[in-house]
N, C-alpha and C positions, 0 to 999 in steps of 0.2 A: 235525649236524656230528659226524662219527668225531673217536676220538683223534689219525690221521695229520694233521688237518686243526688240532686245535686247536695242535697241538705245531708246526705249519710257522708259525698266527700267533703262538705264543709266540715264537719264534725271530724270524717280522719284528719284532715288535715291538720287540724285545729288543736288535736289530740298529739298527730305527728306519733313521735317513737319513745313518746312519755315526759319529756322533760317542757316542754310547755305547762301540761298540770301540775308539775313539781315546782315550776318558776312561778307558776299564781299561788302555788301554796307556800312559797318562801316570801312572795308579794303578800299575801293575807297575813301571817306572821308578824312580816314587820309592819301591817297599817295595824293591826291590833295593837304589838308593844306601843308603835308608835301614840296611841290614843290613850291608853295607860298610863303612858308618861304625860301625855297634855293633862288628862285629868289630874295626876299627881301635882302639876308645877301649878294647875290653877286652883287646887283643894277639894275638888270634885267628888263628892260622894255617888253614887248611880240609884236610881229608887230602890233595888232590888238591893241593896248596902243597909238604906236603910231600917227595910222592909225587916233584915236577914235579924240586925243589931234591935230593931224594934225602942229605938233611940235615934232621932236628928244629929246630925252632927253639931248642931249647939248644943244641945243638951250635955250630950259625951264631952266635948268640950270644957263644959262647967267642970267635969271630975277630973283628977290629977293634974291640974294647970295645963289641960289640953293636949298631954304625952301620948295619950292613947291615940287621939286624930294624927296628929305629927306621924306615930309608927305606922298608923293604917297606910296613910299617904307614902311615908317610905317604903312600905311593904309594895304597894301598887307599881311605884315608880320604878323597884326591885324588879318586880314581876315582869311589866312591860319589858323595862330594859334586856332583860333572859330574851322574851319573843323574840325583840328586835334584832337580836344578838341569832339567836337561831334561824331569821329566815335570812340571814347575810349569809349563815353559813351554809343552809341550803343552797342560794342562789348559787353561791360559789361551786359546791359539790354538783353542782347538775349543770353549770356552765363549762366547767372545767376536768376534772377527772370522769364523771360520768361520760361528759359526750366524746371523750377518750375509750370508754367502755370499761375504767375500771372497775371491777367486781367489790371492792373495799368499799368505793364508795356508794355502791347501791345499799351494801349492806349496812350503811352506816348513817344510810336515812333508813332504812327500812327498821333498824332496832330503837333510832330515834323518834321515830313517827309512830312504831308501840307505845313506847314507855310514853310518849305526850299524849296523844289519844288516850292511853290509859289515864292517865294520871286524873283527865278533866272528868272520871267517873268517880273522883271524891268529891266532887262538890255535890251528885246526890248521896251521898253519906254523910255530909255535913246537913244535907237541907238546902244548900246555895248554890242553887239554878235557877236561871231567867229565862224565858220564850227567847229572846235573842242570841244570849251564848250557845242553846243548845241547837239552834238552825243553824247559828255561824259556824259552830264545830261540827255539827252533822254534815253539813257544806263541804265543807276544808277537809272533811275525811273523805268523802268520796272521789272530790276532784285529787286526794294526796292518793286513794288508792289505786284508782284507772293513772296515775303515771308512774307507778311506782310496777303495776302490772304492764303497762307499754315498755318502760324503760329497760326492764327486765330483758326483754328479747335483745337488746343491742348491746348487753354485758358479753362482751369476744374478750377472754375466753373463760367461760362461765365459772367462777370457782364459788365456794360455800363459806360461810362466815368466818372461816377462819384468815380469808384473804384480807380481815382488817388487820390483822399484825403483821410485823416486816416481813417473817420469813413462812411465814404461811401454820405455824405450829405455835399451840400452847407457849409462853414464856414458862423455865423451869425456877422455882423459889426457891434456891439454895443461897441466896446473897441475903443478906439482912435489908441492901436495897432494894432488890426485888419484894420480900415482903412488906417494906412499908408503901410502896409501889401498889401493891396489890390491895394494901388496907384501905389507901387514901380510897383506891377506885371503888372500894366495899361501902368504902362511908360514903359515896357521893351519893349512892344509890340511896340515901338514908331509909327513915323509915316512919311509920309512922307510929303515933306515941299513943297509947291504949284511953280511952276516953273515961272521962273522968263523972 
């Protein structure tokens, strides 16, 4: 066996049946919230904050007895906190029902790993990108998507997005709880507010 050969099974292996790159990408998850929130608890602006705001955080500071610094910090701490919160639950889904093979749970990182992948493409429609977030999430997307295409093969027995509800079908909205049910779930999705 050449080295090309040993280096391709170190990489299967390493890759495995998907859920290793799932488990770094729920790893990457929570060291980012996790650094979100250090910066929050220690008032940590990042250059590209201030770059964005085009004001120091002393400056900002001096305006409304320092409310605006305070929310930015709770915003961040907010933020992290969600990562960290999301790759606990990655971890879990890909320790536990995934490596069971259920189908719900592939697809329940696979529509969670859209919509956040998605989401980090408003920060170029804000203008608020940095060289580092956009390698760390360029990073974190590929390694999320080679385990999410490994993992895929080991869902027994294959079923389609609807295997994330109990019984495999639409729920019907004829209860007044079902519709507020179905609102909350509308409003989580929110939206975004037309620019001013």
């Amino acid at each position: 066996m050449d080295g090309g050969d040993e280096a391709r099974g170190l990489l299967r292996t390493a890759i495995g049946d998907g859920r290793p790159p799932l488990l770094l990408t729920a790893a990457g998850l929570m060291f980012a919230g996790g650094f979100a929130v250090f910066l929050a608890a220690t008032g940590q602006f990042l250059p590209h904050d201030v770059w964005y705001l085009g004001i120091t955080p002393d400056e900002l500071c001096a305006l409304a007895d320092c409310r605006v610094v305070g929310f930015l910090i709770h915003d961040r701490a907010a933020f992290g906190g969600a990562l960290f919160a999301i790759g606990g639950l990655y971890a879990y889904l890909v320790l536990f029902p995934l490596r069971r093979g259920a189908a719900w749970a592939w697809w329940i990182l696979a529509a969670s790993g859209a919509a956040g992948f998605a989401s980090f493409l408003t920060y170029l429609d804000y203008g608020y990108l940095d060289t580092w977030h956009a390698v760390g999430t360029a990073l974190l997307l590929v390694i999320f998507v080679v385990g999410m295409v490994r993992s895929r093969r080991s869902v027994r027995p294959w079923r389609g997005p609807l295997s994330m509800v109990a019984d495999g079908r639409l729920p019907e909205f004829t209860t007044l709880a079902a519709l507020g049910r179905a609102t909350l779930l509308a409003g989580a999705g929110g939206r975004r507010s037309p620019a001013s």
